[in-house]
C-alpha positions as CSV (number, residue, x, y, z in Angstrom):
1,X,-4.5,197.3,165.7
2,X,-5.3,193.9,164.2
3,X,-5.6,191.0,166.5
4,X,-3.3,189.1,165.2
5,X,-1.2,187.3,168.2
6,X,-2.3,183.8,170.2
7,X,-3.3,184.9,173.5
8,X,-1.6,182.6,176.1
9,X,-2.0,180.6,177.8
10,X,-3.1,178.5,174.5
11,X,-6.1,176.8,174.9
12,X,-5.3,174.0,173.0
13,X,-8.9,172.2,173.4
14,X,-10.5,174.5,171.1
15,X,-7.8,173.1,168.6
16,X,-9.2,169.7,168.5
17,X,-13.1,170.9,169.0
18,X,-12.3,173.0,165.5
19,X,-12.5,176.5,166.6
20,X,-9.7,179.5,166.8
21,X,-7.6,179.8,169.3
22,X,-8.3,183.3,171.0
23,X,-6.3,186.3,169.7
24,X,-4.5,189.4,170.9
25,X,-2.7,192.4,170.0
26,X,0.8,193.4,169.6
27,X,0.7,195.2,172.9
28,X,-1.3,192.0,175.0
29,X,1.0,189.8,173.5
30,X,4.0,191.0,173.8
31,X,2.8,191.8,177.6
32,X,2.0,188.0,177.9
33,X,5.7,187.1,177.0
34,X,6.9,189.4,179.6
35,X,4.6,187.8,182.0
36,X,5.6,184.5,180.9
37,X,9.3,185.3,181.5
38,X,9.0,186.9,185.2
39,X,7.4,183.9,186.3
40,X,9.7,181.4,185.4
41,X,12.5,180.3,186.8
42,X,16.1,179.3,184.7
43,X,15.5,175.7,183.9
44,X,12.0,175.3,184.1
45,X,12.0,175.6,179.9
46,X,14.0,172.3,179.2
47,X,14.1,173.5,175.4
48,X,15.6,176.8,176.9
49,X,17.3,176.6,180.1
50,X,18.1,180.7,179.9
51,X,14.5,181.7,179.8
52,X,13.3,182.8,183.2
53,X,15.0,185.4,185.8
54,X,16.6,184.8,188.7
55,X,13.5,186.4,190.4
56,X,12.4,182.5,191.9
57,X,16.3,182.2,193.2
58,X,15.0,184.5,196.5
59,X,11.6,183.2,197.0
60,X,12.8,182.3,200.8
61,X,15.5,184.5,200.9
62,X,15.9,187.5,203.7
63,X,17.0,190.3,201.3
64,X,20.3,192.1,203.2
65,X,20.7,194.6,200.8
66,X,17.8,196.1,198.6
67,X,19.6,198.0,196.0
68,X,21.9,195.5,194.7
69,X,18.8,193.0,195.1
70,X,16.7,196.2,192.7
71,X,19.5,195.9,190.8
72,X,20.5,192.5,190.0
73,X,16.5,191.8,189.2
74,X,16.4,194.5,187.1
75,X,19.7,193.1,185.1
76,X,18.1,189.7,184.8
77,X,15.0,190.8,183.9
78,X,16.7,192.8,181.3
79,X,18.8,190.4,179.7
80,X,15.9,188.2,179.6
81,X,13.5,190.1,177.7
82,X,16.1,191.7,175.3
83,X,17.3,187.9,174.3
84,X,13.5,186.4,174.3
85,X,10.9,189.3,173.5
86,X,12.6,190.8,169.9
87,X,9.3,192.5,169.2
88,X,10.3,195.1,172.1
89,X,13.1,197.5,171.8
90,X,14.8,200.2,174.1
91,X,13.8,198.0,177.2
92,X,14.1,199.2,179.9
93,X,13.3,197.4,183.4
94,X,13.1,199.4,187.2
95,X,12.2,197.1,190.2
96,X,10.4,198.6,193.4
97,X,10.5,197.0,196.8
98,X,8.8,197.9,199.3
99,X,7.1,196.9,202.6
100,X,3.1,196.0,203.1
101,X,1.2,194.0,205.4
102,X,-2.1,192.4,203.9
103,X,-3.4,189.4,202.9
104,X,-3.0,187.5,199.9
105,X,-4.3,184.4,199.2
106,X,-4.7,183.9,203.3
107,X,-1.3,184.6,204.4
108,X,0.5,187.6,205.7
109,X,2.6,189.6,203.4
110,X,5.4,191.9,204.4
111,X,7.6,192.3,201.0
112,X,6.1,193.9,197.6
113,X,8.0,193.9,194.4
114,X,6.6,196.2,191.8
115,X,8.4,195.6,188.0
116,X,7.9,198.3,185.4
117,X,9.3,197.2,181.9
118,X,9.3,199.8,179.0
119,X,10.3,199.9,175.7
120,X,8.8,200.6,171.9
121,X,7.4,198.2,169.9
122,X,9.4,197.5,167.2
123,X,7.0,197.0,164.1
124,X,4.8,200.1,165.2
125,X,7.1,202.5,166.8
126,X,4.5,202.6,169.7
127,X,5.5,203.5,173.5
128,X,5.0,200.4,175.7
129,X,4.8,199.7,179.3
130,X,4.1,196.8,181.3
131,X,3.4,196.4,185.0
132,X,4.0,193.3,187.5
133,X,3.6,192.8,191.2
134,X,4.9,190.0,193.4
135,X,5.1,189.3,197.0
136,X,7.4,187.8,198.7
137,X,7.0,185.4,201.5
138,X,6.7,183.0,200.0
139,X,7.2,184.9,196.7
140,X,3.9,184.7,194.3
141,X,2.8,186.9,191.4
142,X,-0.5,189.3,191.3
């Protein structure tokens, strides 16, 4: 397939220096926006105070209860990518959590969120999936 999708983050400096701005495919791109919605928080887009997840509401919260945690990320995530990413349909979204110790970024980690989005892209029909991992503790993304 074509590369025909601005890769973000936009590198707007090649704008003024007159040269393309980098490209992607369908599938990178529409990645990109999923990316771009798991790691914002509601409000952060003052144009759009919906996009985001409620992900960044439990960055230094003690999780009681795991399921209904699995399951109210899931649902945000969900609703968030069916209202922002219309090139993806059939989405579905599962959350893992799970327990690790190791080091990231210097400092111990104990709680691992895995994200698994899938879906078909609308304009080819194609299967599509889409990983993300994030720690918590404080919560950051991989």
């Amino acid at each position: 397939m074509a590369n025909d999708y601005l890769q973000i983050p936009l590198q707007l400096g090649l704008v003024t220096r007159q040269k393309q701005l980098k490209r992607c495919s369908l599938s990178d791109s529409v990645a990109g926006m999923i990316h771009l919605i798991a790691v914002t928080h509601f409000g952060e887009n003052k144009q759009d105070e919906s996009f985001g997840n409620e992900l960044w509401e439990f960055d230094f919260e003690t999780i009681d209860n795991a399921q209904a945690f699995k399951e109210r990320l899931a649902g945000s995530l969900g609703n968030a990518i069916v209202k922002h990413e219309k090139r993806l349909g059939s989405v579905k979204v599962s959350v893992g959590f799970d327990q690790v110790v190791t080091t990231v970024y210097k400092r111990r980690v104990r709680q691992r969120i895995q994200i698994t989005v899938q879906g078909t892209l609308r304009k080819t029909n194609e299967s599509f999936i889409h990983n993300e991992v994030f720690y918590m503790g404080p919560l950051s993304y991989y």
